[in-house]
N, C-alpha and C positions, 0 to 999 in steps of 0.2 A: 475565454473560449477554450474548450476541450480540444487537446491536439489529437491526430488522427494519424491511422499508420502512414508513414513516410514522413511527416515531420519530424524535424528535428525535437528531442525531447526536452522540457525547462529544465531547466541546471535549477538546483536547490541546495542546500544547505540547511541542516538541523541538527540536533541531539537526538540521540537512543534513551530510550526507558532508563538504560543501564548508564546513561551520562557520558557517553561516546559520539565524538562529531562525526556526522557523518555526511557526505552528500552525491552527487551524482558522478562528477569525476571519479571519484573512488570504485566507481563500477565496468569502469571502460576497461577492454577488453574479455568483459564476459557480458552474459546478460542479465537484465535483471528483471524481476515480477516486484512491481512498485504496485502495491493494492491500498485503498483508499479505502475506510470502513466507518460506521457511524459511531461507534463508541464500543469502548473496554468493557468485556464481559455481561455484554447483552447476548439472549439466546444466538440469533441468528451472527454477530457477530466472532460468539465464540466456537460455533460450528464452523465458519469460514476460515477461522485461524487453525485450528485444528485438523482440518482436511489438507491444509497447505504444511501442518506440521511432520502430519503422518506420511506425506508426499515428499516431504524436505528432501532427504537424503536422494530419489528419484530426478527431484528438479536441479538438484546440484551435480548430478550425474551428466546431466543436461546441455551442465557451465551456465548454469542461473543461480543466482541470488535472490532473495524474496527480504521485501521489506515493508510492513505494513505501518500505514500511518493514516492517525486517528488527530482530532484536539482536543485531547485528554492530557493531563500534564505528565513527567515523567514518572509522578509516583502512582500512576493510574497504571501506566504500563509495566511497572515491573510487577506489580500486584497482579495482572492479569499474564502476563507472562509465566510470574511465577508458579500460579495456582493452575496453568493449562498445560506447564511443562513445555511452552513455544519455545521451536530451536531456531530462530531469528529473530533481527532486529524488528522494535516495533518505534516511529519517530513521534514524537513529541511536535505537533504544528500548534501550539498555544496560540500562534497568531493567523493562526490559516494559510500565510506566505507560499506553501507549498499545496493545498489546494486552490489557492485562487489562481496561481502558476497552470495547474493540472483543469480549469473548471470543473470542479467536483461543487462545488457551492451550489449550484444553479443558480436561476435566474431571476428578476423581479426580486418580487415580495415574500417566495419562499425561500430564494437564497441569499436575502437579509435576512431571514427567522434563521435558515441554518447556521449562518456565520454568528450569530448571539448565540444560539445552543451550544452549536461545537458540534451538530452532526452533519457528515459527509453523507453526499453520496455515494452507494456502493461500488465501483468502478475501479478495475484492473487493469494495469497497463504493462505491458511487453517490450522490453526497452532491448533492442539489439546491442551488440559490440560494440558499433559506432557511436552509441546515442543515440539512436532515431526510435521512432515508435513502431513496434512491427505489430502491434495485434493489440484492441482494445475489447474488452471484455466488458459490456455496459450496464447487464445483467448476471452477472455471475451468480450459479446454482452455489448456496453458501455451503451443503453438506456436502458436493463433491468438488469443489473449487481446486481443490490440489491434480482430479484429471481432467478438468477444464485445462488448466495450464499447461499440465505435462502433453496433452496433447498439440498443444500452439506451438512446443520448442522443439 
């Protein structure tokens, strides 16, 4: 089940592209842009990474941290980070853990097809100071995603 603003956010745990633990405590007391994406350097994917890139310094301005996670393993991610010049972390869910947490999988028969592929649904979440979810983004516009957000904080 997708959580929704005012819930408390799922606590997760994972690795970064770059081989760095990383998880949800580690963001308490700022915010963070947890964005869920279908996979490493697909068009529309890599437009969404790059608008939150070119945004970065703006959303950090903010007191947000931006963390995008795909299930692509981590050498997907540093290849795709590499080659986009992303200035954040991108997580490594190899095992979904952290989408099935978020439902980004969907449902039925097409969120068993996603969890074999490894593609997410496109969904941005707005994690307050406390933890909590302040703003869910369900549809995110992938080439201006960076003023989607900067407008939410």
């Amino acid at each position: 089940m997708r959580p929704k603003p005012g819930d408390k956010a799922p606590d997760f745990a994972g690795t970064t592209g770059d081989g760095k633990p990383v998880r949800l405590a580690d963001f308490r007391g700022r915010k963070l842009v947890l964005y869920f994406y279908p996979m490493d350097d697909t068009p529309g994917c890599t437009a969404q990474a790059c608008s939150l890139r070119d945004h970065n310094a703006e959303i950090a301005a903010k007191g947000a941290a931006v963390l995008g996670v795909s299930a692509q393993d981590a050498a997907s991610k540093q290849r795709f980070a590499g080659k986009y010049g992303l200035n954040f972390p991108l997580l490594a869910d190899t095992d979904n853990a952290v989408a099935k947490a978020y439902g980004v999988l969907g449902s039925g028969l097409f969120g068993l097809a996603r969890s074999v592929v490894g593609a997410y649904e496109r969904v941005t979440f707005v994690i307050d100071e406390k933890g909590r979810v302040a703003h869910v983004i369900d549809h995110p516009d992938t080439r201006s995603h960076g003023e989607e957000v900067l407008k939410l904080l």
